[in-house]
PAPADREN-721611 format. One line per field, with one value per residue (C-alpha): residue number from 1; x, y negated, z; residue in one letter. Coordinates in steps of 0.05 Angstrom, whole numbers, always signed. Each point is the difference from the previous one (the first is absolute). Layout:
k [NUM|...];
X [X|...];
Y [Y|...];
Z [Z|...];
r [A|...];
This chain:
k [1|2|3|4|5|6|7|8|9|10|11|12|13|14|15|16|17|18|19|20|21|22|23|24|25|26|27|28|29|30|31|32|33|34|35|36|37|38|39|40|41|42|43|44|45|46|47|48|49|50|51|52|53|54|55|56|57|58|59|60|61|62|63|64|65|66|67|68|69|70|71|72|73|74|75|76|77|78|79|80|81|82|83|84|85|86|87|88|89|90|91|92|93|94|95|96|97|98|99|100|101|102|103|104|105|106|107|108|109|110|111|112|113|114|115|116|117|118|119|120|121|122|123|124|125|126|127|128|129|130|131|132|133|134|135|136|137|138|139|140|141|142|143|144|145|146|147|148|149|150|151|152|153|154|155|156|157|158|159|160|161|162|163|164|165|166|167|168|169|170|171|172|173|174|175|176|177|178|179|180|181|182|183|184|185|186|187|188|189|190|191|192|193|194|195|196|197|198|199|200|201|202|203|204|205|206|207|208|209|210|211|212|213|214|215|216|217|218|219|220|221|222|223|224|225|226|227|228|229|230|231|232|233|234|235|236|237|238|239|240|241|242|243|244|245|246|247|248|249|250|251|252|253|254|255|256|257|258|259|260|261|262|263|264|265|266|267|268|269|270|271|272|273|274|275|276|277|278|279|280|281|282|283|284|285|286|287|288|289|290|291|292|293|294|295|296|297|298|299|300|301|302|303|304|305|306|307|308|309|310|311|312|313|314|315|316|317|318|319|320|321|322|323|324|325|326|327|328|329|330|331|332|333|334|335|336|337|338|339|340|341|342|343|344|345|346|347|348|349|350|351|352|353|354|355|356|357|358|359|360|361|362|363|364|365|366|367|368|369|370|371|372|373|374|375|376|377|378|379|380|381|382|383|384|385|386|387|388|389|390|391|392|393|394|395|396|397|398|399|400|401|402|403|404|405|406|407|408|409|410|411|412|413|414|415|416|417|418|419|420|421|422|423|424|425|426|427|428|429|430|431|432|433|434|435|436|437|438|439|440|441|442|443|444|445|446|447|448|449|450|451|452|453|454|455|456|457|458|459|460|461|462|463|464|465|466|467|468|469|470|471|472|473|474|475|476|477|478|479|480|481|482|483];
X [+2253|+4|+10|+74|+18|-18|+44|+62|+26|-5|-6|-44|-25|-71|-13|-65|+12|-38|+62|+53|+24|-10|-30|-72|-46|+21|+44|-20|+36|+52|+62|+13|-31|+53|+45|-21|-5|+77|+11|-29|+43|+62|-18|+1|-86|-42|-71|-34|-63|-61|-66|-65|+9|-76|-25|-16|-67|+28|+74|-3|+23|-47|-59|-6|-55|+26|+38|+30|+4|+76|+2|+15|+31|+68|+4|+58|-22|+78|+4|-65|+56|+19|-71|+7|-37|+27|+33|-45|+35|-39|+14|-31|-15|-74|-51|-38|+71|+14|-74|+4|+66|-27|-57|+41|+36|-59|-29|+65|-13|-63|+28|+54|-45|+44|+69|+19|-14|-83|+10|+24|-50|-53|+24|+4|-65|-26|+32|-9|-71|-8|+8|-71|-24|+61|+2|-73|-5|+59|-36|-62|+32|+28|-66|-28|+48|-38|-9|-32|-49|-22|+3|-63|-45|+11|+74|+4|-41|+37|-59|+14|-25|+38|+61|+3|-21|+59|+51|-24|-6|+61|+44|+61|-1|+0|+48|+45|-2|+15|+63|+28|-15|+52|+42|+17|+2|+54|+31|+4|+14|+69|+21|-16|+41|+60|-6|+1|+57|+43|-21|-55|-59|-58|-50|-67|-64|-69|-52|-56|-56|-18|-31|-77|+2|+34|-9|+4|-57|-48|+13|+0|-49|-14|+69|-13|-41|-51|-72|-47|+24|+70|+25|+37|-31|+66|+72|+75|+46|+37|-13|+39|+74|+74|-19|-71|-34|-64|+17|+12|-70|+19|-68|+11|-58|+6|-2|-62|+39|-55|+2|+66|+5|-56|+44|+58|+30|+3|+11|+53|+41|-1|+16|+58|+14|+7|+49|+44|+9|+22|+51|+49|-21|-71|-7|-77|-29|-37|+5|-35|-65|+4|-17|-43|-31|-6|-67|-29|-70|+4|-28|+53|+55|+51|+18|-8|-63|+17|-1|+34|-30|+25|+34|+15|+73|+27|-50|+16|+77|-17|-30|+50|+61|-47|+17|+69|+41|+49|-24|+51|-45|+24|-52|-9|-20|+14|-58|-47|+28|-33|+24|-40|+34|+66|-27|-30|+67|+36|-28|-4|+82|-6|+47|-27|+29|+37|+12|+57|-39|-44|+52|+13|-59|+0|+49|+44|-60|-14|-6|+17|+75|+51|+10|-61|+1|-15|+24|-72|-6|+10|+44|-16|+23|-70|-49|-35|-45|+46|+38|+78|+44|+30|-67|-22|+60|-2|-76|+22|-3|+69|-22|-6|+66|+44|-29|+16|+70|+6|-24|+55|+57|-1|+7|+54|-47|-49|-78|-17|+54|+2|-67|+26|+54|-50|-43|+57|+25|-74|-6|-63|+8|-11|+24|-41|+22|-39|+37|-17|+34|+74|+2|-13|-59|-47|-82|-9|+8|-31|-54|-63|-32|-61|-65|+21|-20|+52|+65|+9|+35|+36|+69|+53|+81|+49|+64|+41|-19|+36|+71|+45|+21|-63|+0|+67|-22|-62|+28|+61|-57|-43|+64|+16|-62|-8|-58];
Y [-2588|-66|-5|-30|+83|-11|-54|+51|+26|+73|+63|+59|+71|+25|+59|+24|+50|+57|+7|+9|+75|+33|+73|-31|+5|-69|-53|-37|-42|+64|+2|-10|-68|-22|+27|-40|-65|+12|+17|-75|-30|+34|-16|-67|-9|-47|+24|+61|-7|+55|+9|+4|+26|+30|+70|+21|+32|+24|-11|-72|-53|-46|+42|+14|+10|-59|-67|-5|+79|+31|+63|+55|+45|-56|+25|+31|+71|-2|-71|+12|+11|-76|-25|+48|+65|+70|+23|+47|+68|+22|-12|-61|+10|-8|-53|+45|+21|-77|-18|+61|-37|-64|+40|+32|-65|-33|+57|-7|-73|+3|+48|-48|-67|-32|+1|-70|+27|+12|-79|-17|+43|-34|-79|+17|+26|-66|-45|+38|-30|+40|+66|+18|-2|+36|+54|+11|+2|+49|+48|-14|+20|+68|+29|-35|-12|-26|-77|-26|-32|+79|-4|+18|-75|-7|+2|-31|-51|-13|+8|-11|+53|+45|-29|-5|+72|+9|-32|+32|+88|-13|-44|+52|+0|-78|-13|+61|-58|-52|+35|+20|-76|-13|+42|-27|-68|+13|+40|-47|-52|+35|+10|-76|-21|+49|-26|-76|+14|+14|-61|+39|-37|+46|-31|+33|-6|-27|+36|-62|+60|+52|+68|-4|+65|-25|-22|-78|+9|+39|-47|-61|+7|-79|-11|+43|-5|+61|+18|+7|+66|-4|+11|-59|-24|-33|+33|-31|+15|-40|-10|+38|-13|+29|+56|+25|-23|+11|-39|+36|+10|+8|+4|-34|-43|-78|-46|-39|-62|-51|+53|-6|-71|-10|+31|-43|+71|+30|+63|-10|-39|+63|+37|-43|-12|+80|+7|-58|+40|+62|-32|-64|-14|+24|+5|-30|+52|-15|-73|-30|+33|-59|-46|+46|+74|+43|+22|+68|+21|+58|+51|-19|+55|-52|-66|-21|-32|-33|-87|-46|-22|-64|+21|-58|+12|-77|+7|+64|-13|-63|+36|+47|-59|-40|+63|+16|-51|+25|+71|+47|+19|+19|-9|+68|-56|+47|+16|-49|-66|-65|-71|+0|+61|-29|-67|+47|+32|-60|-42|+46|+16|+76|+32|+43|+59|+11|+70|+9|+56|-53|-42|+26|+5|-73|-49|-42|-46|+58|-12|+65|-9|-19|-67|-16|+9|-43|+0|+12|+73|+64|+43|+84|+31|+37|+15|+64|+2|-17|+66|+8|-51|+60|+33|-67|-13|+76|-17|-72|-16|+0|-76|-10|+29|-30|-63|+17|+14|-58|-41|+33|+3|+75|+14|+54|+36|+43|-18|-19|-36|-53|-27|+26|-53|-52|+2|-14|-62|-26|-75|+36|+2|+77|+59|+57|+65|+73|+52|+32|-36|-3|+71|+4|+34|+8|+7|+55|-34|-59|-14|-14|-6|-46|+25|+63|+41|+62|+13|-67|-24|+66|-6|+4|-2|+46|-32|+46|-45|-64|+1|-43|-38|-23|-41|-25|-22|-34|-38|-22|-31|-23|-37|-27|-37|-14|+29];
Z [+2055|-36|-76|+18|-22|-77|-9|+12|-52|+5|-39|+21|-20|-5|+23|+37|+61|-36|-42|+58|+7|+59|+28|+5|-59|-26|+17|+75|+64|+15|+3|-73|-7|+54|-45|-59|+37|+18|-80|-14|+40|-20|-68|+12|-9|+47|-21|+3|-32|+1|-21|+44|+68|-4|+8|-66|-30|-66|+3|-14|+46|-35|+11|+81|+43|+48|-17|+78|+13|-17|-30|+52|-40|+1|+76|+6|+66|+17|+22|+45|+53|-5|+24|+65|-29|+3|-58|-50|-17|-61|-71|-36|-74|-18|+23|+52|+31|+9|+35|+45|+24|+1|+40|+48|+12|+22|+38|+40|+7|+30|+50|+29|-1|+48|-44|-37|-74|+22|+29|-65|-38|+40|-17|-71|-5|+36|-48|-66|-18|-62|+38|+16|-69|-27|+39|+7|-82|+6|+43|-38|-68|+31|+15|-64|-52|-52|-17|+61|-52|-4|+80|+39|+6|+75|-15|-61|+25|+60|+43|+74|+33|-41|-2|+77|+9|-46|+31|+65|-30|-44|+56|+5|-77|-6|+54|-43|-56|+33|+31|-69|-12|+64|-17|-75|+21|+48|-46|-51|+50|+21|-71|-18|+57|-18|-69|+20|+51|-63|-39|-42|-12|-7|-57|-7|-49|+23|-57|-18|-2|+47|-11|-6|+38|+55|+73|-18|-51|+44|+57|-31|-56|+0|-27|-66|-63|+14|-18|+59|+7|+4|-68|-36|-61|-28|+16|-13|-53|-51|-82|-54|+9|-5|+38|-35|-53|+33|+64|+68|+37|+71|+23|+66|+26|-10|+59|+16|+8|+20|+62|+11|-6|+52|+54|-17|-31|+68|-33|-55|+67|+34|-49|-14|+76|-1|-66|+41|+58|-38|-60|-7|-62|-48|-68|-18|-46|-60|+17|-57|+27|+58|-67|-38|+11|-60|+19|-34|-1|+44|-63|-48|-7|-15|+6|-65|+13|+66|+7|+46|+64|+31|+72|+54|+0|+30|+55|+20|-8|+43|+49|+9|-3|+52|+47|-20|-25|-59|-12|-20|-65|-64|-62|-46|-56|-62|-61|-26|+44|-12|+20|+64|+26|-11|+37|+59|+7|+2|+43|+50|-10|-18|-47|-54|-38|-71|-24|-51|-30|-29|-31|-62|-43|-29|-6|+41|+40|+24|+83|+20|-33|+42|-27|+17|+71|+55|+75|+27|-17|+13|-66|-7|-68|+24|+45|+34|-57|-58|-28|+20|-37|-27|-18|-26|-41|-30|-32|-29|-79|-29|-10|+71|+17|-46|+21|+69|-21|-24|+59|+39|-46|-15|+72|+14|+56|-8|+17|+47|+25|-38|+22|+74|-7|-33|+51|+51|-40|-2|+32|+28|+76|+8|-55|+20|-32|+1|+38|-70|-34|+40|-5|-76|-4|-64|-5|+39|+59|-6|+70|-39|-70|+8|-26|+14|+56|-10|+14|+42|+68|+7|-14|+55|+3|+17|+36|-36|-63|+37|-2|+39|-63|-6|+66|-12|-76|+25|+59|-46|-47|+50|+24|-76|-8|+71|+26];
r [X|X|X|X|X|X|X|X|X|X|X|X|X|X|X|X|X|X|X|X|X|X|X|X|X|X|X|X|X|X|X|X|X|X|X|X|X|X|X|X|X|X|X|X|X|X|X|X|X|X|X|X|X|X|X|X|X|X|X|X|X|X|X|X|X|X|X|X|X|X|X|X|X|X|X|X|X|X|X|X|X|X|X|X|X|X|X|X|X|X|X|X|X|X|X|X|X|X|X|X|X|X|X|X|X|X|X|X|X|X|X|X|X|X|X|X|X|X|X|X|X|X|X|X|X|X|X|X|X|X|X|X|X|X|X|X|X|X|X|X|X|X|X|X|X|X|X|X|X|X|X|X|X|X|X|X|X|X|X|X|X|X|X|X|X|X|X|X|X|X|X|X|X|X|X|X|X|X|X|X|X|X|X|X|X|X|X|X|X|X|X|X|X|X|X|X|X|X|X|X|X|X|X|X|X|X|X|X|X|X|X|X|X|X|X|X|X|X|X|X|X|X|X|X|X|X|X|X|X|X|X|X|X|X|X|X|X|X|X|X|X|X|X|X|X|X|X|X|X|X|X|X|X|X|X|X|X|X|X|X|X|X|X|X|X|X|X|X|X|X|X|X|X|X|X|X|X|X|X|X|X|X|X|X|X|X|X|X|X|X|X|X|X|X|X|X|X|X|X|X|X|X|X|X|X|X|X|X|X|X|X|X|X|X|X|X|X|X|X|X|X|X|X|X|X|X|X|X|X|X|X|X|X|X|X|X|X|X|X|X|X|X|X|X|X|X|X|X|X|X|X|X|X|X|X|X|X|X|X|X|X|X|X|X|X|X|X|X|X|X|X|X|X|X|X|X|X|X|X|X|X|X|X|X|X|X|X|X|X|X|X|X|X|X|X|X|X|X|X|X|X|X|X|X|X|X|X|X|X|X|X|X|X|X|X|X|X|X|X|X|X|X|X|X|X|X|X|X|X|X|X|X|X|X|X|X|X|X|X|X|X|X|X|X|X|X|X|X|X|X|X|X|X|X|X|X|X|X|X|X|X|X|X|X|X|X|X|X|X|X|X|X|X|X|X|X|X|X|X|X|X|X|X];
């Protein structure tokens, strides 16, 4: 996919797959994302744009155990019949119900090794590179779920012996992985190829950090900032800003990038290679960390006390065009953004992001104001961790709001449509809109809170909340302002 898509101007909804309805225990690739995809295109929308594919350690897409593994609980057991398995006839509503599916699905598999779906199985785990260490760490972590920094030496070390001894005991358990593995990717393959059949373009988010407990750490421990034993001495966050006054300390590891760089980032382009392969278009996260790392000390309980660490952002964006020329990237360039960030973006041709929520706390120079927009970006009135427009505009000063009111000429609607319909006007080359936020929905269902672990990543929709005026009203404005 060339970068030819961003110059379209299109509108979009985000909306991660957790949040789908549906009779599994959260939202996944059944029946009901079809649904949705149909719902976008009725509605006149071109984008569907969703957070981190990942499995998940603590509900976070940001936080998962593997930056190329997709979360298995997105597989949808009634579709197994599409990929040539027998249907499963017992209900599906917790985790273990969902693996002993998956399990019986591959226990079938091996059972009938000569049908096309065990070819297939076999080719994809021939290609997939990053499947070994995945699914061995998965495997690993199920008989010993702590850190693997906590693991037993021979296995925290990756000694040889052990790990081939491993791979040899455990091989119906591994090869169980790697199947699940198989069976999202074609999963999400079919539903990608649905959704592009009907002129959606699916846009999806590439984290900068990984998990420290994670199979890309433990294999790759060269690539990280660690002490000898495998702990990181520094870990990523970002200074005090709108959204804490202490900072956000993610406590991700930071990149050894002299490492990288030595391997001509062999890493970060398969990483991206990967992402590529999966969406149309990805959304850069954190991108300012390409320029700059807020590095922590790893025994500080915030981020206030964190300082910036150069990060070889052109050569790495180099690298990466050298392979792939115009990337489909999009630049998360919001917080503390200095002139070189702005220069990085640019000359590499990546849009970057305004969020109406921000544009009414000063005065009109404001760049997050509509006036102030520019074709090379991408408008939200917020994002998965902003609160609802509604929810945002219910906690404003009275300052705030009249100043808002007068910005939009004492707008007849109700929030939050009149940053809705700003967002569509915007010169800015994509509007994208929370599914939040079309069906008028306040704080309590806003996706995430950051630097908070509680009550996050949860929230899902009921179909019986969209109407069919809603589609009509969306793909009439969609029409007006010609996306």
């Amino acid at each position: 996919m060339s970068q030819a898509v961003l110059n379209k101007r299109l509108s979009g909804v985000v909306l991660h797959p957790t949040s789908l309805p549906g009779s599994q225990f959260h939202g996944g690739f059944g029946a009901d994302a079809y649904r949705w995809v149909d719902w976008l295109q009725q509605a006149g929308f071109g984008v569907w744009q969703l957070l981190p594919l990942c499995p998940v350690a603590d509900g976070s897409p940001y936080n998962s155990y593997s930056a190329f593994s997709g979360n298995p609980y997105f597989i949808d057991i009634t579709l197994l019949q599409q990929l040539g398995l027998p249907e499963y006839h017992h209900p599906v509503t917790c985790h273990d119900e969902h693996q002993a599916a998956l399990k019986a699905a591959y226990e079938w598999l091996m059972c009938n090794s000569d049908c096309k779906t065990n070819v297939e199985f076999q080719s994809f785990k021939a290609q997939a590179s990053w499947l070994n260490d995945a699914a061995l760490f998965t495997v690993i972590k199920q008989q010993h779920p702590e850190r693997w920094l906590d693991w037993p030496t021979p296995l925290r070390e990756r000694e040889n012996d052990t790990i081939e001894r491993y791979r040899t005991e455990f091989k119906e358990q591994i090869d169980l992985q790697a199947f699940t593995q198989f069976v999202f990717y074609q999963q999400w393959h079919n539903l990608k190829r649905y959704a592009n059949d009907r002129g959606v373009l699916i846009f999806g988010d590439l984290p900068i950090f990984v998990a420290h407990d994670s199979a890309d750490v433990w294999a790759n421990r060269t690539l990280y900032k660690l002490n000898e034993d495998g702990s990181p001495y520094v870990v990523a966050g970002v200074p005090p800003d709108y959204f804490s006054v202490t900072g956000q300390r993610w406590g991700n590891p930071i990149y050894h990038w002299q490492a990288h760089k030595d391997s001509n980032f062999a890493w970060w382009r398969q990483r991206v290679n990967h992402c590529l392969s999966m969406y149309d278009a990805i959304r850069i996260d954190h991108f300012r960390g390409f320029l700059a790392c807020w590095e922590i000390p790893a025994d500080e309980t915030t981020a206030i006390n964190g300082h910036w660490v150069t990060s070889p952002g052109s050569e790495l964006f180099q690298a990466l065009q050298d392979e792939h020329t115009n990337l489909p990237l999009i630049a998360e360039d919001l917080g503390i953004i200095t002139e070189d960030v702005t220069a990085l973006r640019k000359q590499y041709n990546l849009p970057g992001m305004k969020i109406l929520q921000f544009a009414f706390d000063s005065d009109g120079k404001n760049p997050y104001l509509p006036h102030n927009h520019t074709r090379d970006t991408v408008i939200y009135t917020g994002t998965h961790d902003n609160n609802t427009t509604l929810g945002w505009y219910h906690h404003l000063t009275p300052e705030i709001r009249q100043r808002i009111q007068n910005y939009y000429a004492t707008p007849a609607e109700p929030m939050p449509w009149p940053l809705i319909k700003s967002a569509l006007a915007s010169p800015a080359r994509w509007a994208m809109l929370p599914f939040q936020d079309l069906l008028e929905l306040d704080e309590r269902y806003r996706m995430n809170t950051p630097g908070t672990t509680e009550g996050n990543w949860g929230w899902r929709f009921d179909w019986n909340q969209v109407n069919q005026e809603l589609s009509q009203k969306m793909k009439a404005l969609n029409q007006l302002y010609n996306r």
